[in-house]
C-alpha positions in Angstrom: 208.4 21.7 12.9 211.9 20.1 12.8 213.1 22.9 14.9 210.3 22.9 17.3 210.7 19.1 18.0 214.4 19.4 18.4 214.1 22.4 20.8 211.7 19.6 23.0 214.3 17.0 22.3 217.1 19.1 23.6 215.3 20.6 26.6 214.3 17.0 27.9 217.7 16.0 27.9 218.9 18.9 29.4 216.6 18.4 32.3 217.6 14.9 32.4 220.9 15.7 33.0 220.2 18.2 35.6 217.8 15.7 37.6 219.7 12.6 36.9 222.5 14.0 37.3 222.5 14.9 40.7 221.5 11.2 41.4 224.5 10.3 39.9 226.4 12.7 42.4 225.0 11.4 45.3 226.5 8.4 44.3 229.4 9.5 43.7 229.8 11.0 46.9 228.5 8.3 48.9 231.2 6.0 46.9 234.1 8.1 47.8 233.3 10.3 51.1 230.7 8.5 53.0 232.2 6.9 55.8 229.2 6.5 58.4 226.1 5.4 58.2 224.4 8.4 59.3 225.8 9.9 56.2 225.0 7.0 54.1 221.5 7.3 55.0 221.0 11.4 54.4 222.4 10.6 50.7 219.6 8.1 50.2 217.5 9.8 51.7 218.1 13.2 49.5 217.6 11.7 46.5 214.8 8.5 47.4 211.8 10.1 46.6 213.0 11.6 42.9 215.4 9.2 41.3 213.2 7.1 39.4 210.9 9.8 38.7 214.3 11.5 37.0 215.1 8.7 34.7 211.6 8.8 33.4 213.0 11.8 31.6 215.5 9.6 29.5 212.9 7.3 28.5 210.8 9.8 27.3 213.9 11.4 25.3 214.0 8.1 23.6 210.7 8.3 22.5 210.8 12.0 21.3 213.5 10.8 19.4 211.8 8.0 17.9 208.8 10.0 16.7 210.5 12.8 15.9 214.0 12.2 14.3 213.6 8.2 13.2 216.7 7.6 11.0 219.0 9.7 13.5 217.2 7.0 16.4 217.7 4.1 14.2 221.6 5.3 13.3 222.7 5.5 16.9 221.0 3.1 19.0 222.7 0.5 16.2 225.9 2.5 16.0 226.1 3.1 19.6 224.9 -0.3 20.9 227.7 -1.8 23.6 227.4 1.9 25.7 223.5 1.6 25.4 223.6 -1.7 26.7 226.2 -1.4 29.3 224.4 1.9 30.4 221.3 0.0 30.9 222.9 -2.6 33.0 224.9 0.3 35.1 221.0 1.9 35.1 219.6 -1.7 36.7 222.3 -1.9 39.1 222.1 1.6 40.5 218.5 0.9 40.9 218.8 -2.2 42.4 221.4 -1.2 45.2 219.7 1.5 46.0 216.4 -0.6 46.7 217.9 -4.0 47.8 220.5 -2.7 50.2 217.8 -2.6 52.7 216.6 -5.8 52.2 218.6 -7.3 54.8 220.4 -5.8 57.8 223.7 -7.8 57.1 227.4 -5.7 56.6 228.6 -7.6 53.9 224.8 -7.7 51.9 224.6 -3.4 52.5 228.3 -2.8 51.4 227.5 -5.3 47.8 224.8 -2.5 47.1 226.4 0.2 48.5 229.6 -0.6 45.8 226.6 -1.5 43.4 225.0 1.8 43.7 228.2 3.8 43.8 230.3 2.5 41.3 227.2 2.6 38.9 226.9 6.5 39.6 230.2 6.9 38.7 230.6 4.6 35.5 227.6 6.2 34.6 228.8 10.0 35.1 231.3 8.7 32.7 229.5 6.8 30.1 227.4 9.7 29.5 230.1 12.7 29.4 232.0 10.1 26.6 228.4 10.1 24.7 228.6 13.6 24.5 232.1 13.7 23.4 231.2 11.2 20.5 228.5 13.9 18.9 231.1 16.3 19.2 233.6 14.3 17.5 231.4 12.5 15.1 231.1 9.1 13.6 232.6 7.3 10.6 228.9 7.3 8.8 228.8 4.3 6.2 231.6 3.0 7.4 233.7 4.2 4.8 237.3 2.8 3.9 240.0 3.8 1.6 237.2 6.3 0.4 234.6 3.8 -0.3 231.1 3.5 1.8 230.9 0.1 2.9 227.3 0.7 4.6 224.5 3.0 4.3 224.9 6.8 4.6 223.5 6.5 8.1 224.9 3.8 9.3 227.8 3.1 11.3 229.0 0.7 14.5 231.1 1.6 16.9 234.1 -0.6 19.4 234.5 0.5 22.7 238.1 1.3 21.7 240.5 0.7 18.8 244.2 0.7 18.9 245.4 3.9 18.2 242.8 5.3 20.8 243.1 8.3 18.5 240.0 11.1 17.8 241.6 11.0 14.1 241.4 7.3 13.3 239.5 6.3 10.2 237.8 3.4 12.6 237.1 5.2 15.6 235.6 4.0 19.1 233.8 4.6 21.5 236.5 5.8 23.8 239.3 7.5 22.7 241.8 10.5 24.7 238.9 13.4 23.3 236.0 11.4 24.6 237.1 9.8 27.3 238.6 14.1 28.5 235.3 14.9 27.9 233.7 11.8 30.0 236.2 13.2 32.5 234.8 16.6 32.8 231.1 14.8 33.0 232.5 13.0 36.0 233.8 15.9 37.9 230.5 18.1 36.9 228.4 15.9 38.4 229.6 15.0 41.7 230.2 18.8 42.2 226.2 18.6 41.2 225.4 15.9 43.1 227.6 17.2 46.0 224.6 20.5 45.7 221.9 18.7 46.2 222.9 17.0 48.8 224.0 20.0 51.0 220.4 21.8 49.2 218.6 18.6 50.6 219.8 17.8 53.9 221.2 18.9 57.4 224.3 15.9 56.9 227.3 16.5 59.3 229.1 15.9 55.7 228.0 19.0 54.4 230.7 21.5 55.5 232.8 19.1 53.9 231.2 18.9 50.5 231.4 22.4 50.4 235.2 22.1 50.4 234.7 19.0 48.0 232.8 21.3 45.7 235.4 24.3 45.8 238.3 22.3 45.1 236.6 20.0 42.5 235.4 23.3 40.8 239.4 24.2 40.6 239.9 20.5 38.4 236.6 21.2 36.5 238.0 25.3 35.2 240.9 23.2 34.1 239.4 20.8 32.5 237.3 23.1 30.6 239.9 25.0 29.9 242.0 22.4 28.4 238.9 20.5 26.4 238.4 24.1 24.7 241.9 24.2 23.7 241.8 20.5 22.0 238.0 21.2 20.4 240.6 22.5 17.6 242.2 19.4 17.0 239.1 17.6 16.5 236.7 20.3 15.0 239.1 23.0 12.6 236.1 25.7 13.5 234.3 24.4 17.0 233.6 28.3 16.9 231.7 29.3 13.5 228.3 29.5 15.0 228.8 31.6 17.4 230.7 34.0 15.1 228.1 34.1 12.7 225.0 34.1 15.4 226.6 36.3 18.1 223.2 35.7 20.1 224.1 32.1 21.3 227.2 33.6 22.8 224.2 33.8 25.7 224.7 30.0 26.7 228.5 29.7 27.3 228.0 33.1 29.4 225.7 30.6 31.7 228.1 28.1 31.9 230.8 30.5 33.2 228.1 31.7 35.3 227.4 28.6 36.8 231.5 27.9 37.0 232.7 30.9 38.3 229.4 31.1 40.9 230.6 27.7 42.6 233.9 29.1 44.0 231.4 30.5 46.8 230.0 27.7 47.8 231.6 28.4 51.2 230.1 31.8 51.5 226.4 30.8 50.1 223.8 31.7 52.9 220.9 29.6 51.7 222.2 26.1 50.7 220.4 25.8 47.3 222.9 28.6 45.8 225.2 26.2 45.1 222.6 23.5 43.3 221.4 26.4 41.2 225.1 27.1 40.1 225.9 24.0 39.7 222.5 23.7 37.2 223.8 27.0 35.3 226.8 25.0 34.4 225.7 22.0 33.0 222.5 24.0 31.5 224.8 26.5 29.3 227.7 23.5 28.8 224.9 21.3 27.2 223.5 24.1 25.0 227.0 25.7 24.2 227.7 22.3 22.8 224.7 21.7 21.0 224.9 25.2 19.5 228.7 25.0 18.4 227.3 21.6 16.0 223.8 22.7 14.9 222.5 22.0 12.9 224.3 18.8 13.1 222.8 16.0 15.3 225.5 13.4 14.2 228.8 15.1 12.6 230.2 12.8 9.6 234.1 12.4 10.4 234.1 11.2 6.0 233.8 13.6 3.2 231.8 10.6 1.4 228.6 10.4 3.3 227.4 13.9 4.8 226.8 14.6 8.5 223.2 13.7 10.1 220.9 17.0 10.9 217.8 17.7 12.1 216.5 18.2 8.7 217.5 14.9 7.2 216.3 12.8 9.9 213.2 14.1 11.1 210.1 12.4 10.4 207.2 13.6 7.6 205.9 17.6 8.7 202.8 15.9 8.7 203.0 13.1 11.5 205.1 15.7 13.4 202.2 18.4 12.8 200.0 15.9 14.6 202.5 14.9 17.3 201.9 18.5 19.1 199.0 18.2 20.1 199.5 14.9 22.2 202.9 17.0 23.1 200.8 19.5 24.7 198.7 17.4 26.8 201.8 15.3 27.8 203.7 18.4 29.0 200.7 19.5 31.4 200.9 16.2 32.7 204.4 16.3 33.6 204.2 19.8 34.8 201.4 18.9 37.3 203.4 15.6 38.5 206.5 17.5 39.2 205.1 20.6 41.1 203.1 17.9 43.4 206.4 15.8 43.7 208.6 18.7 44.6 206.3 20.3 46.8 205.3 17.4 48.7 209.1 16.7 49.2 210.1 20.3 49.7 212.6 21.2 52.0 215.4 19.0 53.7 214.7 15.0 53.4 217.2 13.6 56.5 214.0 12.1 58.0 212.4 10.5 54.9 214.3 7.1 55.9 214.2 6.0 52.1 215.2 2.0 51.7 214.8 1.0 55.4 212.7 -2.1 55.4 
């Protein structure tokens, strides 16, 4: 059951990031290249009718996570508490520009919210390709010093930094040159993403233009892969071994470079939801690669005193998970029905939806 629960738990994030994601895109974009408010409003409008629906997904990952792998749930959401928190404020305020900018018809008032609803995207983007980097990485578990747990076996806190900035320190941080590479790449893969769906979702006069965006973007993000590859071995001695041993999973990075090398045609695409799909490849077969390339690790130890956290030493009893199908079942219909209904009431391009004009 531990596997079955932790292939839901993977797959829900995954779609998160691939809905979410794209919100945090179009925020990116409409930070950086939109100029007009023509353009302005196609962003909003692209992505008004699904955003909230999208973070749903995160919320319910939380509670997966809760029911099904407690101690791993009660280890990072203590360990990783300043991100958490200062994701859920950057969460509020990309929320709240994108509904209060409308509010009032004042330049000043709609260029607060546009900044709020921009720089949120990004910081976001960010914030969540560093939380990926610190799985990779691992955590100091117990807190161990000069050899010695100071804490439980599960436990550990994390700064946002420490001095050495270092991957290698005994007391890491959040951020350090691995994760905060790694936070980089998140950034780039998700305005590309974001850059997608718009084009996918709307006739905007900026779409020739983001098809150039998403070309040369897809130039820094080869590189970037590249590069984060090449340093896995200075964190990880063997990022590699599972893929040796289970030649099978060698499936997922084959869809990421799928998804990679499909976006240098972005300018030659016919139908404009190629690139969105490529774009989906990518972060679909990056996410699995990297869960793959730790499993079954959930939460690497970077001690030899306190051993790493899997899936098998923090799920909860077989019993309650057992149980926890059934309701899974029903839940998952649920969601299924929502999102056809959603997605094919809102199918097509959304330039007239207006979304936020009061």
């Amino acid at each position: 059951m531990e596997i079955f629960w932790y292939i839901v738990l993977m797959t829900m994030l995954t779609i998160y990031v691939i809905l979410d994601g794209y919100d945090f895109g179009a925020g990116i974009i409409h930070l950086f290249f939109a100029k007009t408010e023509k353009d302005k409003k196609a962003i909003t409008s692209a992505i008004g009718p699904f955003w909230d629906a999208n973070e749903v997904w995160l919320i319910a990952s939380g509670g997966v996570l809760f029911f099904a792998f407690p101690t791993l749930y009660a280890s990072s959401f203590s360990g990783f508490y300043l991100p958490l928190i200062m994701i859920l404020w950057l969460l509020i305020f990309r929320a709240i520009g994108l509904e209060l900018r409308g509010q009032i018809h004042n330049k000043m008032w709609e260029t607060i919210w546009d900044k709020a609803f921009g720089i949120s995207s990004l910081l976001l983007a960010l914030f969540f390709g560093i939380a990926l980097g610190n799985v990779v990485r691992g955590v100091n578990l117990g807190m161990v010093t000069d050899g010695v747990s100071a804490q439980e076996p599960h436990y550990f806190f994390l700064p946002l930094w420490n001095s050495t900035f270092s991957p290698h320190a005994e007391h890491l941080g959040i951020i350090d040159w691995f994760t905060l590479l790694l936070g980089v790449v998140g950034v780039v893969a998700l305005t590309i993403h974001g850059a997608n769906w718009i084009i996918f979702k709307t006739n905007s006069d900026l779409n020739q233009k983001l098809k150039k965006v998403v070309f040369n973007l897809n130039i820094v993000l080869l590189a970037l892969v590249i590069i984060s590859l090449l340093l896995w071995h200075n964190i990880e001695p063997k990022p590699f071994h599972n893929f040796m041993e289970h030649p099978w999973v060698w499936i997922f990075p084959i869809i990421a470079f799928t998804g990679l090398f499909g976006l240098f045609k972005v300018k030659s695409f016919k139908k404009d939801g190629m690139g969105f799909l490529f774009s989906s490849l990518f972060l679909l077969g990056g996410l699995t690669s990297t869960v793959a390339s730790i499993f079954p690790k959930v939460l690497p130890s970077t001690n030899d005193v306190n051993p790493s956290l899997t899936l098998y030493n923090v799920a909860a009893h077989e019993y309650g998970l057992s149980v926890g199908v059934y309701w899974f079942i029903i839940a998952a219909v649920l969601v299924g029905v929502y999102m056809f209904v959603q997605y094919r009431v809102f199918k097509g391009k959304m330039d007239d939806v207006g979304y936020g004009e009061h």
